[in-house]
C-alpha positions as CSV (number, residue, x, y, z in Angstrom):
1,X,-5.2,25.1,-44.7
2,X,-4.2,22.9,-41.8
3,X,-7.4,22.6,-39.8
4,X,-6.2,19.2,-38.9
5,X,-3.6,20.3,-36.6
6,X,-5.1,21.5,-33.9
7,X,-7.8,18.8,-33.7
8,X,-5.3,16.1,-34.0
9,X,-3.4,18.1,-31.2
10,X,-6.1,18.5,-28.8
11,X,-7.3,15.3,-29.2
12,X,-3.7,13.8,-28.4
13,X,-3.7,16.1,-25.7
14,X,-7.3,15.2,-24.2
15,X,-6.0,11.4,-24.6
16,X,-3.2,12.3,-22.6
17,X,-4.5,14.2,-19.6
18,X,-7.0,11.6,-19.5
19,X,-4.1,8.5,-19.3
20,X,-2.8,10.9,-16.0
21,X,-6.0,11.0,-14.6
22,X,-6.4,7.0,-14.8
23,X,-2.8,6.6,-13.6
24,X,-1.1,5.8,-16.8
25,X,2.5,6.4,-18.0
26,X,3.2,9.4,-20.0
27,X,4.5,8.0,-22.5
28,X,1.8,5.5,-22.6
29,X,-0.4,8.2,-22.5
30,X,0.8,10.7,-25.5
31,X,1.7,8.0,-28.2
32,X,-2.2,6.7,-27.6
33,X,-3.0,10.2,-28.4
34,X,-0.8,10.0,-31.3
35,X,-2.7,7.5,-32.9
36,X,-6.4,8.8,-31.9
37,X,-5.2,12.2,-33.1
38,X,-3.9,10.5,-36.2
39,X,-6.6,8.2,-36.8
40,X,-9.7,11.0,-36.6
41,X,-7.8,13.1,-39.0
42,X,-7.0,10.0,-41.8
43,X,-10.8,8.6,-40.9
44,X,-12.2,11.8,-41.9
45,X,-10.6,12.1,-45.2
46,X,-11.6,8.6,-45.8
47,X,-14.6,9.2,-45.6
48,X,-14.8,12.4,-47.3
49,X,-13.2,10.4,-50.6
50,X,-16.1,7.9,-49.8
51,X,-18.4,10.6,-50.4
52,X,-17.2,12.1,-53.0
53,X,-16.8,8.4,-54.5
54,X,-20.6,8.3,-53.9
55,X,-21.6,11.5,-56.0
56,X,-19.0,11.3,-59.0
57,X,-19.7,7.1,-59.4
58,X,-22.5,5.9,-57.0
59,X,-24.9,7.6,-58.8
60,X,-25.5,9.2,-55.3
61,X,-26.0,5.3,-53.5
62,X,-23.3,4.2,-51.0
63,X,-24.3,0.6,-51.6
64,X,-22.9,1.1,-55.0
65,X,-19.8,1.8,-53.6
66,X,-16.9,-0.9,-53.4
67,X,-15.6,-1.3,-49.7
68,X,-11.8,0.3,-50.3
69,X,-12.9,3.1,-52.1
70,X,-12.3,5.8,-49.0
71,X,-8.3,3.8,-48.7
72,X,-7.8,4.2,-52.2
73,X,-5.0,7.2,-51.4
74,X,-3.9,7.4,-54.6
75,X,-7.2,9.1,-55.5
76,X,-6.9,11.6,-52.7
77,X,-6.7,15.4,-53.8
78,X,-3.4,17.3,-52.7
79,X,-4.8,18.8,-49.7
80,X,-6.2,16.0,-48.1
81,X,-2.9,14.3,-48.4
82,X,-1.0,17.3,-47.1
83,X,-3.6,17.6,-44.7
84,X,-3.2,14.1,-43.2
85,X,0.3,13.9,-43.4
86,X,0.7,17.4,-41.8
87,X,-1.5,16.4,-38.6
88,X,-0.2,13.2,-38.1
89,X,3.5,14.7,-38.2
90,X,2.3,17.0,-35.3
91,X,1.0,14.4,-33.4
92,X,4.3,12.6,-33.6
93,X,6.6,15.9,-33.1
94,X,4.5,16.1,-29.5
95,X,4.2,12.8,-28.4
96,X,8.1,12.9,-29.3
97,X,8.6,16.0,-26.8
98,X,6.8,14.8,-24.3
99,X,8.3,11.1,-24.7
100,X,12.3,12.8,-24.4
101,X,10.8,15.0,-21.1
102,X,8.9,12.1,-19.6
């Protein structure tokens, strides 16, 4: 049910080791891997409500599609909220372990 997780995670992670290669702070390094981890996870639900836009409305045409439909949350199903909110609280848990050890 939580897919999500361990993408977000590793992705956070990859961010991270590749801020210490470069010679970045830590800290630097895992909060910017917060937000890619984050960001891939909400940017695939948005677009999978874009799609699903598409086929219930769009008559199967994306150019029928209004611009916010993917951001209209509200008009999320329960799992991709739960999904989202999930992954991005498990970026933040990390990046705040790493930020107290730093």
């Amino acid at each position: 049910m939580f897919a999500h997780v361990p993408i977000a995670v590793g992705i956070q992670l990859i961010c991270w080791g590749i801020g210490h290669l470069l010679g970045a702070p830590a800290r630097a390094s895992i909060w910017i891997g917060c937000f890619a981890g984050a960001a891939v996870c909400a940017m695939r639900e948005i677009t999978q409500r874009e799609y699903q836009w598409i086929e219930q409305f769009g008559h199967g045409r994306r150019a029928n599609m209004p611009g916010y439909a993917g951001i209209e949350v509200w008009q999320w199903n329960s799992h991709s909220i739960s999904e989202t909110i999930v992954a991005v609280l498990a970026c933040v848990a990390v990046a705040v372990v790493v930020t107290k050890r730093a």
